[in-house]
N, C-alpha and C positions, 0 to 999 in steps of 0.2 A: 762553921756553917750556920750560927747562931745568929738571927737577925735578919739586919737587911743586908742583902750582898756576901758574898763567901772570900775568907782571905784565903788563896790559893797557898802561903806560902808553908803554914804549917802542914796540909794535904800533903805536898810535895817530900818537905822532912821528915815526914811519918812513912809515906807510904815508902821514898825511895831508900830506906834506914834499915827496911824489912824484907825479912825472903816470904816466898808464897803462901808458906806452914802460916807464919807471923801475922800474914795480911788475913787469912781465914779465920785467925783466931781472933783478932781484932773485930772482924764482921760479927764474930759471936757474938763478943761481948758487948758491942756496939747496940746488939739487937737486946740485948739482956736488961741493958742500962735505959736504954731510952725506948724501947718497945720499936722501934725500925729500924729498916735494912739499910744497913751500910753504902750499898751498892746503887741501891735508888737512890739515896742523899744524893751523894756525889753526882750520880747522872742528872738530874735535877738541878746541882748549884754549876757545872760544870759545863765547856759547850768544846768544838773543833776537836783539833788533834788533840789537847790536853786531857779532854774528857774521854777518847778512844783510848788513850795510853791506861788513865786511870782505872776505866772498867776493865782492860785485858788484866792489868796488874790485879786486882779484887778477882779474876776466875782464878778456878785451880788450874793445873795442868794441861790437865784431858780436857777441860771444858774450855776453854784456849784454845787449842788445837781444834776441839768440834767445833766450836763457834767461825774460825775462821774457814773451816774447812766445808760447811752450808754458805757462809758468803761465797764462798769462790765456784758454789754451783747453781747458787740462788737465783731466777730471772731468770732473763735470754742469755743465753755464751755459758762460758767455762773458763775459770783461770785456772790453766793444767797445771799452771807451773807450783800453781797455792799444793794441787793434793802431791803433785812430785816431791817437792820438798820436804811436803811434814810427814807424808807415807813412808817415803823411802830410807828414812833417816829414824824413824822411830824403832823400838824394838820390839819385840814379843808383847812385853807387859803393856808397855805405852800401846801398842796398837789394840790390844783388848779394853783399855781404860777408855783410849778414843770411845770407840767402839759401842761402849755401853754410856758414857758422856753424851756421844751425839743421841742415841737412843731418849734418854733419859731428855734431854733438853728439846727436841725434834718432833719426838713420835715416829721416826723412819729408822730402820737400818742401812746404817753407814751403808755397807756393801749395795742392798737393792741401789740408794739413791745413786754411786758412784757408777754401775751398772748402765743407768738409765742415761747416765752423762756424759760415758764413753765408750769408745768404738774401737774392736777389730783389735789388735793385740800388744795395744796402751789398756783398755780394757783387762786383758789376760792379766798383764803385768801387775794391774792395783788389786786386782783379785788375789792374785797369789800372795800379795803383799798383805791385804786385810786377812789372808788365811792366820798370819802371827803362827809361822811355824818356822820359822827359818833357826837353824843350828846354830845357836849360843856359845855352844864351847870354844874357851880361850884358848884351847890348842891346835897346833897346825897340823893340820899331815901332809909334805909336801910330795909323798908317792902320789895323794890325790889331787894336790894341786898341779900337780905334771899331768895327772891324765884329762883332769878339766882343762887343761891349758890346747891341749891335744885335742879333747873332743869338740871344744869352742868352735879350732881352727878347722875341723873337719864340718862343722854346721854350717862355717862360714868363707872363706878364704877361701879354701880347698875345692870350693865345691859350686856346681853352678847354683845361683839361688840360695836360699838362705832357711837355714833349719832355726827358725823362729822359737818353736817350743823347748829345745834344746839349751839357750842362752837363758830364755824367760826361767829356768826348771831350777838351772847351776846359780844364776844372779839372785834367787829368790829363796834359795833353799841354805846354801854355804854361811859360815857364819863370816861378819866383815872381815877378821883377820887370814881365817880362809881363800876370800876371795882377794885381799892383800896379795900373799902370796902367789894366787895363781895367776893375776896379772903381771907381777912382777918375772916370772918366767913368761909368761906369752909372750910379755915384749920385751923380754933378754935373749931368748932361746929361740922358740917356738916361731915368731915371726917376727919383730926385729920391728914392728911397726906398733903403736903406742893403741892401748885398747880402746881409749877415745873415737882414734882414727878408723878403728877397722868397722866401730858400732856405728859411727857416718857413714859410711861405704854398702852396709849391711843392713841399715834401719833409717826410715828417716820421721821429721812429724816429731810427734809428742813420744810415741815410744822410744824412740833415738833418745829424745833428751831424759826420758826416765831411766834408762839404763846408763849413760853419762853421769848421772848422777849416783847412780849406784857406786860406779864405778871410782867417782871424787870421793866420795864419803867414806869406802873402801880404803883408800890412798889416804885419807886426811879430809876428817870430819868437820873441825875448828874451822880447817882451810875452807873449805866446802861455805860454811855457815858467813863466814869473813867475806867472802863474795857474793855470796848475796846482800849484805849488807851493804858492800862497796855499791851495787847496779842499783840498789834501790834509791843512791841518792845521787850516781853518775849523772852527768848531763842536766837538760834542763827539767826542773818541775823536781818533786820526791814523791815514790811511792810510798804515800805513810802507813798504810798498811802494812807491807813487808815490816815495814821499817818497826814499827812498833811492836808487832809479832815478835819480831827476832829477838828484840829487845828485853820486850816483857819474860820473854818465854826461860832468855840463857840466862840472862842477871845474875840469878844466882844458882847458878848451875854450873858454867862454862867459860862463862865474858871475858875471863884471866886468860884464858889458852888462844880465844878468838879474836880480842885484843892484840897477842901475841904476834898471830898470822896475819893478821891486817896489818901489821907495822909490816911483816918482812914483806908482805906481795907488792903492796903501795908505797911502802918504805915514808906513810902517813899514819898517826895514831887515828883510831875509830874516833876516839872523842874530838880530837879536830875536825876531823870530817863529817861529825852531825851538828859541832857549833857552828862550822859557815854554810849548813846547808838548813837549820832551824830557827826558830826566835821564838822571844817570849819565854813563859814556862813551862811550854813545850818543852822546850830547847834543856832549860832547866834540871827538869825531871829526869829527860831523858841520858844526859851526862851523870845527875847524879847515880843513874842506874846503872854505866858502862864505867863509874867507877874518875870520873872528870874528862880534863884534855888531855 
C-alpha cells in the first residue's frame, strides 16, 4: 500500500493465508509498526466487492455478524432472511458476543432494534432466540423427543388453528441434536409428513421460513450453510453480500464440511461455482478463502 496505487496481490496472499485470530493480530501489529489502522488502509486503497470481502475478513466474529446484521435493518425494509440465518444458526455464546458487538459498534441493543423491525410471532421467534438460552447439551432424551414430537403435532395438525407459542417454546429452547431427534420421529412415527411441510401448512411469512430454518440446521448445518451459498449466486446477478458473509465468516471454521455438502446437493464443487459466477480479485480471494476449485 506504499505509494502510488496499492498492489492488491500480496493483500490477497496475506489475508487469505490467515484465519481471523491471525488477521487481528496483524491489525495490531500493523498499528504498532506504523501508528495506523489496518482496516482504514485497506478501505482506503481498496474499492467494490474486493474491499467488502476485505473489511469483513479484518472484523472479528461477533462484529461480522453485527455489522451485517444493522445492514440488513438499516433504512426502509428488512432482510429477514440476513437475521434468520445468522440468529438462528448461532449459539448461546455467539449470540451473547453478537449481542454485545452490535452494542459496542451501534449504540443500540440488538434486541430493542430487532423488536422495532419485527412483527407478530417472527418477532417472538428472534426474541426468544437473542434470549441465548436454548439447551446445549450433546445428549439426547428421546422419551422427550417422543413427547415433543406428540405435543408439536397436538399444537398443530391435530387441532383446529395452531398453538403458535408451543412450537416457538420447543424450536427455541431444545438443543439442535434434541430437536434432531424429535423430528426425526415426527416424521417417522408421529405423522409420516416431513417437518418442513407441516411448518408451511401451520406458519406462513418470515416465521415459516425462521422455523424451516431451524429445522435444516437441526438436520444438517453445513447442508443448511451450502444453500445458501448455492442461492446467492443461482440465477442472474449475485448477492455479494450473502456471498461474502458466508465466506468470510466459515473459512476457517467449517468450509471443509460445507464444501463437502455443496458437492453432494449440486454434485458442483463451491469453488467452481464462485469462479464462473466472480472476476477479478474478487474472484481470487474469494477461492483462495474456500480453499480453490
Amino acid at each position: 500500500m506504499k505509494g502510488w496505487g496499492c498492489n492488491e496481490g500480496p493483500i490477497i496472499d496475506i489475508l487469505g493465508d490467515r484465519t481471523c485470530a491471525e488477521r487481528q493480530k496483524l491489525r495490531v501489529t500493523f498499528k504498532q509498526m506504523y501508528g495506523k489502522d489496518l482496516f482504514a488502509e485497506l478501505k482506503s486503497e481498496l474499492g467494490g466487492c474486493l474491499e467488502s470481502l476485505v473489511k469483513s475478513l479484518m472484523r472479528t466474529k461477533p462484529e461480522l455478524q453485527a455489522y451485517y446484521l444493522n445492514k440488513a435493518m438499516a433504512g426502509l425494509g428488512t432482510d429477514e432472511s440476513v437475521l434468520i440465518e445468522i440468529l438462528c444458526s448461532s449459539d448461546n455464546e455467539e449470540i451473547q458476543a453478537i449481542k454485545e458487538s452490535y452494542k459496542h459498534q451501534f449504540g443500540h441493543e440488538l434486541e430493542t432494534v430487532v423488536k422495532s423491525e419485527t412483527s407478530s410471532y417472527f418477532k417472538k421467534l428472534l426474541v426468544a432466540i437473542l434470549n441465548g438460552a436454548r439447551d446445549e447439551s450433546p445428549r439426547v432424551d428421546m422419551a422427550k423427543a417422543e413427547k415433543d414430537a406428540a405435543y408439536l403435532k397436538a399444537a398443530g395438525e391435530a387441532k383446529w388453528g395452531t398453538d403458535e407459542d408451543k412450537f416457538n417454546y420447543i424450536f427455541c429452547s431444545r438443543s439442535f441434536p434434541q430437536l434432531k431427534a424429535m423430528i426425526e420421529i415426527y416424521e417417522s412415527k408421529t405423522s409420516k409428513r416431513t417437518m418442513e411441510a407441516v411448518i408451511e401448512s401451520e406458519f406462513s411469512g418470515d416465521v415459516a421460513r425462521g422455523l424451516k430454518a431451524i429445522v435444516e440446521i437441526a438436520k444438517n448445518k453445513h447442508r443448511y450453510i451450502a444453500k445458501r451459498l448455492y442461492k446467492s449466486m443461482k440465477g442472474l446477478g449475485t448477492n455479494d453480500n450473502v456471498l461474502i458473509r458466508l465466506v468470510a465468516y466459515h473459512a476457517d471454521v467449517d468450509m471443509q464440511e460445507i464444501k463437502q455438502e455443496f458437492q453432494l446437493v449440486y454434485d458442483q464443487s463451491l469453488g467452481q461455482f464462485i469462479y464462473d459466477d466472480t472476476s477479478g480479485n474478487y474472484r481470487t480471494l474469494l477461492l483462495k478463502l474456500v480453499g480453490g476449485k
